[in-house]
TORLOVO-118427 format. One record per residue (C-alpha): residue in one letter; x, y, z. Coordinates in steps of 0.25 Angstrom, whole numbers, plus 5000, padded with zeros to 4 digits. Each point is the difference from the previous one (the first is absolute). Example, Ala and Ser with C-alpha at 12.3 -4.5 7.8 and 13.67 -1.06 7.14 Angstrom:
2
{residuo A	xx 5049	yy 4982	zz 5031}
{residuo S	xx 5006	yy 5014	zz 4998}
This chain:
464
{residuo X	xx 5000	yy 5000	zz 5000}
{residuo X	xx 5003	yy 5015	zz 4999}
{residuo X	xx 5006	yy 5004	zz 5013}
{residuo X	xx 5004	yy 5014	zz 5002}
{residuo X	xx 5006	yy 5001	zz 5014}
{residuo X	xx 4995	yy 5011	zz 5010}
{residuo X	xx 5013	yy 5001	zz 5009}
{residuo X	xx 5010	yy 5002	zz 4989}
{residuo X	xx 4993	yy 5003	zz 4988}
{residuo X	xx 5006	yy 4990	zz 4992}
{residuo X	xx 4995	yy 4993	zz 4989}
{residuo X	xx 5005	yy 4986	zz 4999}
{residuo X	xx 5006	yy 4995	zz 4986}
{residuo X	xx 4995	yy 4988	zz 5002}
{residuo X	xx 4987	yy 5004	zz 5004}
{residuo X	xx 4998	yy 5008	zz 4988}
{residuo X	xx 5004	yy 4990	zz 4993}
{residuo X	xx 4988	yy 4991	zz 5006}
{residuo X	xx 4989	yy 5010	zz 4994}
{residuo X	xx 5008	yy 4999	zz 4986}
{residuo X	xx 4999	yy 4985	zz 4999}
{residuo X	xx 4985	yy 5003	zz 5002}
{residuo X	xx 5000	yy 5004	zz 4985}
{residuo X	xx 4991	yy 5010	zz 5002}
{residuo X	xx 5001	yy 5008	zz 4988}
{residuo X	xx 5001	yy 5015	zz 4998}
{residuo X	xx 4992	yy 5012	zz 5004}
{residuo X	xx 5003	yy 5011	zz 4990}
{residuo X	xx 4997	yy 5014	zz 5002}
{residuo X	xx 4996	yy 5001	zz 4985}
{residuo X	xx 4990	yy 4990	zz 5003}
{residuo X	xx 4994	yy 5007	zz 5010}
{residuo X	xx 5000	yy 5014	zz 4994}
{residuo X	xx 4996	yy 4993	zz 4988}
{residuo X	xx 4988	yy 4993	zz 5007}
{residuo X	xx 4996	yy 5013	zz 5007}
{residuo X	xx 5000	yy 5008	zz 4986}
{residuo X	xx 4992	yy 4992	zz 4992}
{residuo X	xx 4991	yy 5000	zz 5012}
{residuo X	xx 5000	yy 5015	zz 5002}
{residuo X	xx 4998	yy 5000	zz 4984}
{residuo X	xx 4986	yy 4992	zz 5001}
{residuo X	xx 5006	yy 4988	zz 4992}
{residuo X	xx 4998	yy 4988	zz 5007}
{residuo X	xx 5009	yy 4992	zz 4994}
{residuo X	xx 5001	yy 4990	zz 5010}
{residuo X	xx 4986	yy 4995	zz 5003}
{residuo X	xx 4997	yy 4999	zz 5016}
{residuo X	xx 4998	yy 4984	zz 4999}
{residuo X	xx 5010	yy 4988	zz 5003}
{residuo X	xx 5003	yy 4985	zz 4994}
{residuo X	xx 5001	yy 4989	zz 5007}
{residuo X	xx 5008	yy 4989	zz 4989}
{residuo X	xx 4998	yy 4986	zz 5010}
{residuo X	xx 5011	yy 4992	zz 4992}
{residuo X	xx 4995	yy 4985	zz 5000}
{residuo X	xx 5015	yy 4996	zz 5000}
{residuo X	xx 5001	yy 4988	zz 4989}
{residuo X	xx 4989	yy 4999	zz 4993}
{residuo X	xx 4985	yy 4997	zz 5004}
{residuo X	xx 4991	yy 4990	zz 4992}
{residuo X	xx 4987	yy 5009	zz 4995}
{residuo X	xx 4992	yy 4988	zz 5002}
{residuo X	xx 5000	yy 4996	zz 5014}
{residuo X	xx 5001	yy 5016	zz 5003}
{residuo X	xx 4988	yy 5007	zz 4991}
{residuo X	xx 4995	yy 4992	zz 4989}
{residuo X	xx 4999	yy 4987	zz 5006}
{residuo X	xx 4994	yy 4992	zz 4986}
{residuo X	xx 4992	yy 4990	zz 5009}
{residuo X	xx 4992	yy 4995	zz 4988}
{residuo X	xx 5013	yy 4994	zz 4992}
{residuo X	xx 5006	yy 4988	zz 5001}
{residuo X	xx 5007	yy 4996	zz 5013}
{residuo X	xx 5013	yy 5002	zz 4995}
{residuo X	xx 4998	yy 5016	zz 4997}
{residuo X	xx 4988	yy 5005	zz 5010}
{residuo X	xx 5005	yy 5006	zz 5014}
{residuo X	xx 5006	yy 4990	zz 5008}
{residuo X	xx 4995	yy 5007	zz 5013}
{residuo X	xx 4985	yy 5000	zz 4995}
{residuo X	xx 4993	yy 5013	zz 4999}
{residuo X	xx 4993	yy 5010	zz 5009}
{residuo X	xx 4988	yy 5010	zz 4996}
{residuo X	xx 5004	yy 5013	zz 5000}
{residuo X	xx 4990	yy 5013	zz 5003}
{residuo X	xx 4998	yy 5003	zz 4986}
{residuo X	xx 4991	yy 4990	zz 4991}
{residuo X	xx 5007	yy 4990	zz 4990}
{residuo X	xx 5012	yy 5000	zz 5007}
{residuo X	xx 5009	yy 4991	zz 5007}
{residuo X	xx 5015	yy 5002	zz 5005}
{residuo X	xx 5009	yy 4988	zz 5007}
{residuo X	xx 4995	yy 4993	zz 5010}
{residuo X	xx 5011	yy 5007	zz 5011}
{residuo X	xx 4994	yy 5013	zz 4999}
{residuo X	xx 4985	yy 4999	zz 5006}
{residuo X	xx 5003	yy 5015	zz 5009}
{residuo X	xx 5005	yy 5008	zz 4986}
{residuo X	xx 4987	yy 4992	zz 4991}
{residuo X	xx 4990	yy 5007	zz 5008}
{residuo X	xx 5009	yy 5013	zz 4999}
{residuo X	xx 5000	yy 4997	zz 4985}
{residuo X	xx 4992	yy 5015	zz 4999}
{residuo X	xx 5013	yy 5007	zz 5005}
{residuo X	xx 5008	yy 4994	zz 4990}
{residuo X	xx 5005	yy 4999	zz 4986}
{residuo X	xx 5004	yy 4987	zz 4992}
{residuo X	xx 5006	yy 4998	zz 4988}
{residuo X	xx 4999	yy 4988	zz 4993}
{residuo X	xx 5006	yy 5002	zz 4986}
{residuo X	xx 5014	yy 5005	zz 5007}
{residuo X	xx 5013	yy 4995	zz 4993}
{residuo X	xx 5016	yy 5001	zz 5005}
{residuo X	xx 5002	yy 4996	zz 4986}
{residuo X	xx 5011	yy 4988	zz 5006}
{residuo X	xx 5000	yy 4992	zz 5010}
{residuo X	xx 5015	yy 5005	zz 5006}
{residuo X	xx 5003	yy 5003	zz 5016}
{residuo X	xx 5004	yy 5015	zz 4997}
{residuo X	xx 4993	yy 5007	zz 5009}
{residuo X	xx 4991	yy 5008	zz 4988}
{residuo X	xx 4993	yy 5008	zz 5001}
{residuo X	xx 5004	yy 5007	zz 5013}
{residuo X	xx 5015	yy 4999	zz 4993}
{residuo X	xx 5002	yy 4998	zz 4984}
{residuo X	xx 5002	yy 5003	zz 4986}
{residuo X	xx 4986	yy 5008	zz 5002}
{residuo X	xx 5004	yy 5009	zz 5011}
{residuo X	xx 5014	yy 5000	zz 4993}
{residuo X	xx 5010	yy 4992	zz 5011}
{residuo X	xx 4995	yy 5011	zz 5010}
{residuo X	xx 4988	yy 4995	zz 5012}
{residuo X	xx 4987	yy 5007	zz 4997}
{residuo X	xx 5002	yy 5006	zz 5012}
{residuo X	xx 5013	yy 5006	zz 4997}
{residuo X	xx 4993	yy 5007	zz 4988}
{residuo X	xx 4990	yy 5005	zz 5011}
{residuo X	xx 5011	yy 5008	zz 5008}
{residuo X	xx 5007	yy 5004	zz 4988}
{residuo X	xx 4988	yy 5009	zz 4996}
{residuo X	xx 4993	yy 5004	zz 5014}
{residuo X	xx 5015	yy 5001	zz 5009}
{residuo X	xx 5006	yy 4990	zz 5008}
{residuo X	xx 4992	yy 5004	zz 5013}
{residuo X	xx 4987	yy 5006	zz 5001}
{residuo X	xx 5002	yy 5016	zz 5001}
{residuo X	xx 4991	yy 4999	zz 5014}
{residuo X	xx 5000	yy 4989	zz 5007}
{residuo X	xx 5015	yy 4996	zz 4997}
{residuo X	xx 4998	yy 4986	zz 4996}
{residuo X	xx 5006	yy 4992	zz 4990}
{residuo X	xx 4992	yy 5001	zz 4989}
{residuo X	xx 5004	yy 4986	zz 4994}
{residuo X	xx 5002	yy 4987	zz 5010}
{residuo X	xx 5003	yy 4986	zz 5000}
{residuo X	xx 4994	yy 4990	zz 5010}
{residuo X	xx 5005	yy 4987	zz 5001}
{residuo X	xx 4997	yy 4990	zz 5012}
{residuo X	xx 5009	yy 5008	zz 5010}
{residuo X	xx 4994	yy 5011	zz 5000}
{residuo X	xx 4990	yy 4997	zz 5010}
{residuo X	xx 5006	yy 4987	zz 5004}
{residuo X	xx 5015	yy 4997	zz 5004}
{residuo X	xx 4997	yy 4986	zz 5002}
{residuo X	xx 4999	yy 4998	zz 4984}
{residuo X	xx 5011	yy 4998	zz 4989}
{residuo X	xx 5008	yy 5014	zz 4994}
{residuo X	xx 4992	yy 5002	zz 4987}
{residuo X	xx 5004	yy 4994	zz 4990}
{residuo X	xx 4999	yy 5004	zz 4984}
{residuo X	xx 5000	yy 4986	zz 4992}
{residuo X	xx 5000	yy 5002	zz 4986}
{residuo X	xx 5003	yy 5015	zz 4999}
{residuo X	xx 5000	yy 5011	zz 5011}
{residuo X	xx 4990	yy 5009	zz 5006}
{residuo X	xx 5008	yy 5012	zz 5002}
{residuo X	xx 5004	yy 5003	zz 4987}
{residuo X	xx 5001	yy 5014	zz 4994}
{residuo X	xx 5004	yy 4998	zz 4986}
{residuo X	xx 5004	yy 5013	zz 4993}
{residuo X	xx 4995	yy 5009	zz 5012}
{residuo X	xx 5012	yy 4997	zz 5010}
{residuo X	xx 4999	yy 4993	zz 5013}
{residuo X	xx 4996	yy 5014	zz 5006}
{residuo X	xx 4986	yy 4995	zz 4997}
{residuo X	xx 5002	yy 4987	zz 5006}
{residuo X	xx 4988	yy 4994	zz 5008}
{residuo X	xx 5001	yy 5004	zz 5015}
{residuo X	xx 5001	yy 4985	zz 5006}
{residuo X	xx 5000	yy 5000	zz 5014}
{residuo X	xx 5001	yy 4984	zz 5003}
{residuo X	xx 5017	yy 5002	zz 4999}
{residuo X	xx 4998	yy 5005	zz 5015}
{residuo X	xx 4988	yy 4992	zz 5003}
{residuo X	xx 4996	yy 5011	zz 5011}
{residuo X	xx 4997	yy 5011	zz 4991}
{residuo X	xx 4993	yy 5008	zz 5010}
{residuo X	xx 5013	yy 5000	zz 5008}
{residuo X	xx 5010	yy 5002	zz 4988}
{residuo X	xx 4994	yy 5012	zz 4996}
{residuo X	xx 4997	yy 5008	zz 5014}
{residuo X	xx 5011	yy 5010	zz 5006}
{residuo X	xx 5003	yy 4998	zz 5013}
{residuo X	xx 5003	yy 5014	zz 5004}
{residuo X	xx 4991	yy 5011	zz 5010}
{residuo X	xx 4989	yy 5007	zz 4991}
{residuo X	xx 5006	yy 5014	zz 5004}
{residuo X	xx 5013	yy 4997	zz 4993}
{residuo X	xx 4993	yy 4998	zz 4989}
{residuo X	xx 4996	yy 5013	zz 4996}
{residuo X	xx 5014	yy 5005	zz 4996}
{residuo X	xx 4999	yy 4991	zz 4987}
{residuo X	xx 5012	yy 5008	zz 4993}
{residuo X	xx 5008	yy 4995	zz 5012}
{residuo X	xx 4996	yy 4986	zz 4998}
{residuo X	xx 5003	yy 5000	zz 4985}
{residuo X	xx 5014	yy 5007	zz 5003}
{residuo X	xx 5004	yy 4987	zz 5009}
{residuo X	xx 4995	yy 4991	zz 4988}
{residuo X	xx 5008	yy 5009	zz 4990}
{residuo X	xx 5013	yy 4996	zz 5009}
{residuo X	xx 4995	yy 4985	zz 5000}
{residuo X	xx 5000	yy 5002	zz 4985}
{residuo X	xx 5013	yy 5006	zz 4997}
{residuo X	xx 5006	yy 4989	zz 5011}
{residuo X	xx 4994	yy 4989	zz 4990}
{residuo X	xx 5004	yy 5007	zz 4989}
{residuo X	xx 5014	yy 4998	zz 5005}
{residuo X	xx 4997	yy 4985	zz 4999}
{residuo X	xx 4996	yy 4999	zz 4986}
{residuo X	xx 4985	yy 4999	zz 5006}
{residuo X	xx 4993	yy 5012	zz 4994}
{residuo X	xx 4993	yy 4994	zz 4988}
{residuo X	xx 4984	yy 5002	zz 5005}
{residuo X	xx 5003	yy 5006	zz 5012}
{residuo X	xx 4992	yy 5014	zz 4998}
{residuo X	xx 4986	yy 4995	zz 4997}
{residuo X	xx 5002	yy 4990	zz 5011}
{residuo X	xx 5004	yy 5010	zz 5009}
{residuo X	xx 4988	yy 5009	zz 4994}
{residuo X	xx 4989	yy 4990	zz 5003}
{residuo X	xx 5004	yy 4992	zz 5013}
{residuo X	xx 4999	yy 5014	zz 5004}
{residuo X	xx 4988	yy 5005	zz 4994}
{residuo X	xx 4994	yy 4986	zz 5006}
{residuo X	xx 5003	yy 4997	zz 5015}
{residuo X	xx 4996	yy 5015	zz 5001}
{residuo X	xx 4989	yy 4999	zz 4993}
{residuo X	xx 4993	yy 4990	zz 5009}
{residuo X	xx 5001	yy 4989	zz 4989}
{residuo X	xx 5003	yy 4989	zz 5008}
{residuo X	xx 4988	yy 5000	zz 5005}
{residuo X	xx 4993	yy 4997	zz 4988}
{residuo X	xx 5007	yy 4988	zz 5000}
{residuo X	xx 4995	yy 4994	zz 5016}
{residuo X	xx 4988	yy 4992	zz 4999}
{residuo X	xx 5001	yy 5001	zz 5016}
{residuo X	xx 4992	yy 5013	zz 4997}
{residuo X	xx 4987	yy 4992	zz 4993}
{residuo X	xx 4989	yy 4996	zz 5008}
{residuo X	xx 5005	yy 4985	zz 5005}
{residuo X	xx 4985	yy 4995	zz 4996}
{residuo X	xx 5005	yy 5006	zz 4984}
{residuo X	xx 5012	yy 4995	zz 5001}
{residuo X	xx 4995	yy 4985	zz 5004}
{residuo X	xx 4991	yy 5000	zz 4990}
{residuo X	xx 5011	yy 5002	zz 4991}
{residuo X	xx 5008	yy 4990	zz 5007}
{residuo X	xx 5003	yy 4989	zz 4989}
{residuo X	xx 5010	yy 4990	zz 5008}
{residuo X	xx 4989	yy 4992	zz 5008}
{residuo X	xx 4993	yy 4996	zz 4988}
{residuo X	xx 5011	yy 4991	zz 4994}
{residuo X	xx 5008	yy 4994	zz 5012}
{residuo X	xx 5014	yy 4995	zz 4998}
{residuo X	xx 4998	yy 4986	zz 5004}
{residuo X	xx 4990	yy 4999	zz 4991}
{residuo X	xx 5007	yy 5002	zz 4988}
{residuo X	xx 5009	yy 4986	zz 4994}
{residuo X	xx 5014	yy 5003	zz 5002}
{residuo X	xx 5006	yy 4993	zz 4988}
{residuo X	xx 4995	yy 5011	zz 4991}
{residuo X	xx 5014	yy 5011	zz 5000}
{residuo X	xx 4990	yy 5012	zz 4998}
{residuo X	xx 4994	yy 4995	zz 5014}
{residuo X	xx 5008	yy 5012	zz 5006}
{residuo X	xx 4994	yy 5009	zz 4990}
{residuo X	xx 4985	yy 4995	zz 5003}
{residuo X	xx 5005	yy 5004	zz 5015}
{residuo X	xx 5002	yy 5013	zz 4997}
{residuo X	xx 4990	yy 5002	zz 4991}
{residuo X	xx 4991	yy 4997	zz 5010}
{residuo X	xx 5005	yy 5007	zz 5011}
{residuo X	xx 5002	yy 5015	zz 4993}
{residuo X	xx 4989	yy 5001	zz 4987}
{residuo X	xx 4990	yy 5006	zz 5008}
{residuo X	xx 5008	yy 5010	zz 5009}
{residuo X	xx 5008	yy 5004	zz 4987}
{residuo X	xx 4986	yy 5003	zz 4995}
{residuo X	xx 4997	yy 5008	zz 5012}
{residuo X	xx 5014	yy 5008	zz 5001}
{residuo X	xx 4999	yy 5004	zz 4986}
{residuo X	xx 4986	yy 5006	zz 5003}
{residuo X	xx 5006	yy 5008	zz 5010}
{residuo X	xx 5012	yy 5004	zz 4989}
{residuo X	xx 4990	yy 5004	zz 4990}
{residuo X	xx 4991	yy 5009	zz 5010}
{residuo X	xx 5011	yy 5008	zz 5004}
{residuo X	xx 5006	yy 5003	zz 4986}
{residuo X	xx 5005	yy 4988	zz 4993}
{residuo X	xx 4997	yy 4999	zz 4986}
{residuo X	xx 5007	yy 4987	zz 4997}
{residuo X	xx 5000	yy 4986	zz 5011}
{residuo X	xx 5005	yy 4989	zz 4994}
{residuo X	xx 4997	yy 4988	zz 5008}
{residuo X	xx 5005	yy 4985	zz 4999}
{residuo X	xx 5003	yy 4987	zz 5006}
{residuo X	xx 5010	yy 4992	zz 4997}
{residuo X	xx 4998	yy 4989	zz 4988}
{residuo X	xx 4988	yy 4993	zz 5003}
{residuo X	xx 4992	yy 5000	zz 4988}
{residuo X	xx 5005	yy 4989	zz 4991}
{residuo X	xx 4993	yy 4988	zz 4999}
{residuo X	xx 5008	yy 4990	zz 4994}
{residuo X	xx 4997	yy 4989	zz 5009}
{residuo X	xx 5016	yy 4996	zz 4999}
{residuo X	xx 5011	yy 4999	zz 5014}
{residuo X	xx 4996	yy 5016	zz 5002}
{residuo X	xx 4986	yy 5003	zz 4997}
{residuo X	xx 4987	yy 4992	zz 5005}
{residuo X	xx 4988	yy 4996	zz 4991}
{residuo X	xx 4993	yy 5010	zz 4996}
{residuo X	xx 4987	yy 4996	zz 5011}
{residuo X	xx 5010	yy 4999	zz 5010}
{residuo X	xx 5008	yy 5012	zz 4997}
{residuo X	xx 4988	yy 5009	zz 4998}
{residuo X	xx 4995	yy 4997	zz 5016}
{residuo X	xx 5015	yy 5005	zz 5002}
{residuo X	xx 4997	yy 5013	zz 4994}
{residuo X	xx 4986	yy 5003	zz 4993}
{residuo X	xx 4995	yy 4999	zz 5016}
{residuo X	xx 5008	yy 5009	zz 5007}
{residuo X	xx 4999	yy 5009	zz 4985}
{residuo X	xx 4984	yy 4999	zz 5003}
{residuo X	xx 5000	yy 5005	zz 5013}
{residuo X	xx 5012	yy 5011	zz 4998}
{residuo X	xx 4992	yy 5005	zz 4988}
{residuo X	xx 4986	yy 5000	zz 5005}
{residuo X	xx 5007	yy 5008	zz 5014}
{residuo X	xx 5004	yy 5010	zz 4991}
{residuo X	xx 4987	yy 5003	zz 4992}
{residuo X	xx 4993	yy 5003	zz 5013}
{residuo X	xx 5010	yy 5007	zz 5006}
{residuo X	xx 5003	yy 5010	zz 4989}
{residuo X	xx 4984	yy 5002	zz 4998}
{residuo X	xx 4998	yy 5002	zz 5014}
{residuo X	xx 5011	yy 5011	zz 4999}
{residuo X	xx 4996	yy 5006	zz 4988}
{residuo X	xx 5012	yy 4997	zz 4993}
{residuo X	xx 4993	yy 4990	zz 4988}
{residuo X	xx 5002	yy 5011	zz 4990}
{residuo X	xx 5014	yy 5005	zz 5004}
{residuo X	xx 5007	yy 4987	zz 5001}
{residuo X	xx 5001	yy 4991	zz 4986}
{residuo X	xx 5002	yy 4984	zz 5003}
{residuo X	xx 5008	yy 4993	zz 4990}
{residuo X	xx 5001	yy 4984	zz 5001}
{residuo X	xx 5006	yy 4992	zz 4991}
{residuo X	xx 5013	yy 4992	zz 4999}
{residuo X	xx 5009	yy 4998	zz 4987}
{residuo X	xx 4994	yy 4990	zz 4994}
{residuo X	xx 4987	yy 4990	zz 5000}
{residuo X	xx 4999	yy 4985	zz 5000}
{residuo X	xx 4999	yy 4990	zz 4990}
{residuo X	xx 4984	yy 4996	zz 4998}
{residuo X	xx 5004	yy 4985	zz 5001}
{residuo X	xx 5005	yy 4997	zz 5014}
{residuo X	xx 5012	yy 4989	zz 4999}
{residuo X	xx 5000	yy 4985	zz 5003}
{residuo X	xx 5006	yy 5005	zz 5014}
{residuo X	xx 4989	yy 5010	zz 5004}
{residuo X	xx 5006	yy 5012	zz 4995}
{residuo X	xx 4999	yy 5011	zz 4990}
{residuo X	xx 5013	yy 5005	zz 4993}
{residuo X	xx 5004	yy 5014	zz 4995}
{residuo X	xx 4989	yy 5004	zz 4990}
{residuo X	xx 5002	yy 5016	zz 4993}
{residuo X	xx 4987	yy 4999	zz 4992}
{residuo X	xx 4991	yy 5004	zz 5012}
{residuo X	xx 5002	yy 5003	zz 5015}
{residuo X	xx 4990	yy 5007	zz 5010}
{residuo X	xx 4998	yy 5016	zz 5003}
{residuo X	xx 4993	yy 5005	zz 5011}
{residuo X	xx 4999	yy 5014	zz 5002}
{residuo X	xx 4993	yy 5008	zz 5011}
{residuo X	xx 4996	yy 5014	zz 5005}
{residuo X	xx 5009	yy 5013	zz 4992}
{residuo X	xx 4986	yy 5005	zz 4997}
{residuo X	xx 4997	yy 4990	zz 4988}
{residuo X	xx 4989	yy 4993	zz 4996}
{residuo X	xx 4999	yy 4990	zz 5009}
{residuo X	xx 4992	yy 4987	zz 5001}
{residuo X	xx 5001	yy 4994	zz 4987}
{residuo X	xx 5007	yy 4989	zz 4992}
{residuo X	xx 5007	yy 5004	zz 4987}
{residuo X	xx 5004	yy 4991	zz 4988}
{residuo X	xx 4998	yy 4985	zz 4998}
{residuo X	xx 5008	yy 4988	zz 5000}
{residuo X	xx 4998	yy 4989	zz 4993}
{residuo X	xx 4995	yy 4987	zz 5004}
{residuo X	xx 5011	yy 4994	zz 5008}
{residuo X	xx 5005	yy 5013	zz 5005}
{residuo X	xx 5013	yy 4999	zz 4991}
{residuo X	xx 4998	yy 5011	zz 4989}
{residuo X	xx 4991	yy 5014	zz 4999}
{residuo X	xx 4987	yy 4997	zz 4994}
{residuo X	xx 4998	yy 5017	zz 5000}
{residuo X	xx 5012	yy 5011	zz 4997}
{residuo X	xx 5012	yy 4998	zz 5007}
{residuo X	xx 5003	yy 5009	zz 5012}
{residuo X	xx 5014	yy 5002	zz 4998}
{residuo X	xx 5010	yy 5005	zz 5011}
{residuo X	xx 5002	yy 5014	zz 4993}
{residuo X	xx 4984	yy 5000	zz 5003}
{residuo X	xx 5003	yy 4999	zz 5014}
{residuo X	xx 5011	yy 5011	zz 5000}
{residuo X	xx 4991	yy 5010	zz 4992}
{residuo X	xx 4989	yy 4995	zz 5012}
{residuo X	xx 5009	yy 5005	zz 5009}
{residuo X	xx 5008	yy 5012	zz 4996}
{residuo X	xx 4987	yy 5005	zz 4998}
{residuo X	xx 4996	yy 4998	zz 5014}
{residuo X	xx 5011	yy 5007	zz 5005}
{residuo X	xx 5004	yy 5012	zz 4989}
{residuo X	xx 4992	yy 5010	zz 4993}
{residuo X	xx 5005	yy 4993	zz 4987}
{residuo X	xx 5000	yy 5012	zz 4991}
{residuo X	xx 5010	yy 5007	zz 5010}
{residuo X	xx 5010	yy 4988	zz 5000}
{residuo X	xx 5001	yy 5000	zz 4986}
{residuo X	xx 5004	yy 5016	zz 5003}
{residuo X	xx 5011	yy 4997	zz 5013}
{residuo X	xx 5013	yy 5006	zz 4994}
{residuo X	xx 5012	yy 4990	zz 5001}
{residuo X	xx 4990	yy 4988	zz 5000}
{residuo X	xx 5006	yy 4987	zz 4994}
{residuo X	xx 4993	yy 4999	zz 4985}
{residuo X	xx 4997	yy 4987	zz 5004}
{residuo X	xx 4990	yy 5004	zz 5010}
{residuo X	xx 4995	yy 5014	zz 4996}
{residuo X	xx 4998	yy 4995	zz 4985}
{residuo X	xx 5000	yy 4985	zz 5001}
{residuo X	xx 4992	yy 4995	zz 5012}
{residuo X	xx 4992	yy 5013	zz 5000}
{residuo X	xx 4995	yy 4994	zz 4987}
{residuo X	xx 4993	yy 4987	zz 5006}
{residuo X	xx 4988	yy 4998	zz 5001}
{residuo X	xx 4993	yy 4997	zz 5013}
{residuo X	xx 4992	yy 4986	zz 5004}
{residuo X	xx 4986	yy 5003	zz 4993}
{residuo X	xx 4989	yy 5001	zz 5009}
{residuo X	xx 5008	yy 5004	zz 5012}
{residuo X	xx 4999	yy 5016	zz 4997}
């Protein structure tokens, strides 16, 4: 953690080193005044609303998860049956009873396509959001912290971040943080390195000393110049810029669900619905289903809390749970699905009343999906295997159209039976949620890929 101590006022290298390895990103003053401009100016180019991207880490089936195809043959329809949902005709998988009669308060896409069937980590990271994480692309145009509230405006949360019991996060298959063209300033902020995030990022220093901030910044300029010496510089102004401008901003708060009423945070609580000893062993993801368990819904929870105090970007993950393969790593697909479409249920379905009972259902976009989908045909050992043709979508809230199913698959749930939504659909879906489109194609010094390129997509039809 940052500690400045009282008695001598002297910060410790290695103590600003701590907050470094945070990877928090950069607060720029340009951001800030830009932000403030273009506010003064009546130009809302960043929209007051928030996404969710829930990344289903290694590839859900779209059968046993929204189209369940209970009327073909054994070998294609869900192999967890089918539940009704609230809205007539339709059926998801039979793991998600809690969100089938929230199905009004949501959106599914049936007619989605990766367009492969790799482990890539698409479409939060890919040749569509060109190397960089969506979120990345976020802070690039509306700053690196939110102009008020201080907060990164682009976070990571792995397992970790809300428990300390659970593996590092890992990226299999590509990685999470990755910025592309934009420079690692804009970063995701990723708070599970510490695994006490609320800790990390608080200064442990009498409140009356803070009020000489320029005193403060002078003893970090002589930190500065010391690593300097060191061959240590590289990145150190914008961390020093936004640890500074976030344990004074109160931001580690944000990032306490001590703070949420227990009863909430309970019935977040995903970790007693799959219990360790009740998961076979011999499987090498059971630690993966572990932690998948133990965190989804309180990731859920803490990135609410992010997005009502000025987020604009959470990316939330567990670690890779979601292949189905039925081989040494993977369960069959009934198995694996009472792994993780359970506690996947309950953390969704949490989450929809929480953010309606706040009014936030048309300020925070949801986004679930994984990279890929599953083959139709499950295989001779009670698996499905990598499958780009179709894969699930659900998306929630962000002041859409909600409570509908868009396209068709076909008859075993293998190919689109309507027009494909592609995953350019689902970025045009949310940059428009976020930006006043027709101002990002203005921003001076934007990347051509995103102000003429991306800005050029169109959205999911039906949605806006």
């Amino acid at each position: 953690m940052l500690t400045i101590f009282d008695h001598d006022r002297r910060i410790g290298r290695r103590s600003f080193l701590r907050v470094g390895s945070l990877g928090l990103g950069g607060l720029c003053l340009t951001d800030l005044l830009a932000a403030k401009a273009r506010a003064a100016e009546g130009r809302p180019l960043v929209a007051d609303k928030s996404v969710i991207f829930l990344f289903l880490h290694g590839g859900p089936s779209q059968i046993e998860t929204f189209d369940p195809h209970m009327s073909a043959a054994a070998e294609f329809r869900s192999a967890t049956g089918a539940v009704r949902t609230c809205l007539p005709g339709i059926a998801f998988g039979g793991t998600f009873p809690r969100l089938a009669a929230m199905a009004d308060k949501v959106s599914i896409v049936r007619s989605f396509v990766t367009g492969d069937g790799n482990h890539d980590i698409k479409p939060i990271v890919g040749r569509d959001t060109f190397g960089a994480n969506l979120g990345s692309i976020y802070s690039r145009v509306a700053g690196r912290n939110h102009p008020a509230t201080g907060i990164p405006t682009n976070v990571l949360l792995f397992p970790r971040s809300v428990d300390p019991s659970t593996q590092a996060g890992v990226s299999n298959f590509g990685r999470f943080n990755a910025t592309g063209s934009l420079g690692n300033g804009y970063a995701p902020f990723d708070p599970s390195n510490g695994s006490n995030a609320q800790n990390d990022m608080r200064l442990h220093i009498p409140m009356a000393r803070l009020d000489d901030r320029r005193r403060l910044l002078g003893q970090l300029d002589q930190v500065q110049w010391q690593l300097a010496e060191a061959r240590l510089l590289d990145g150190m102004d914008r961390v020093r810029d936004q640890a500074l401008s976030t344990v004074l901003g109160g931001v580690a708060d944000a990032f306490d669900l001590s703070r949420e009423d227990p009863r909430l945070v309970d019935r977040y609580d995903t970790s007693t619905l799959v219990r360790p000893e009740n998961i076979d062993r011999k499987w090498r993801n059971y630690n993966n289903y572990v932690d998948n368990a133990k965190s989804l819904g309180k990731l859920l929870l803490l990135a609410r809390r992010l997005c009502e105090r000025g987020c604009g970007f959470v990316t939330v993950t567990t670690n890779f749970v979601w292949d189905m393969h039925s081989d040494v790593n993977n369960a069959p697909v009934g198995e694996g699905m009472g792994y993780m479409g359970v506690p996947l249920d309950w953390a969704l379905s949490a989450y929809l009343a929480d953010i309606e009972a706040r009014g936030l259902s048309d300020k925070i976009l949801l986004v679930v999906c994984g990279e890929m989908g599953r083959t139709p045909r499950i295989n001779r050992n009670g698996g499905r295997d990598h499958w780009g043709n179709l894969a699930p979508l659900l998306l929630a809230g962000g002041g859409l159209n909600m409570g509908q199913v868009i396209g068709r698959s076909d008859r075993n749930g293998g190919e689109p039976a309507s027009n494909p939504v592609r995953i350019q659909n689902l970025i045009a879906t949310i940059l428009h949620t976020l930006f006043d489109v027709g101002e990002l194609r203005l921003v001076p010094g934007l990347s051509r890929e995103i102000a003429q390129t991306m800005t050029g997509w169109a959205p999911i039809p039906g949605l806006i």
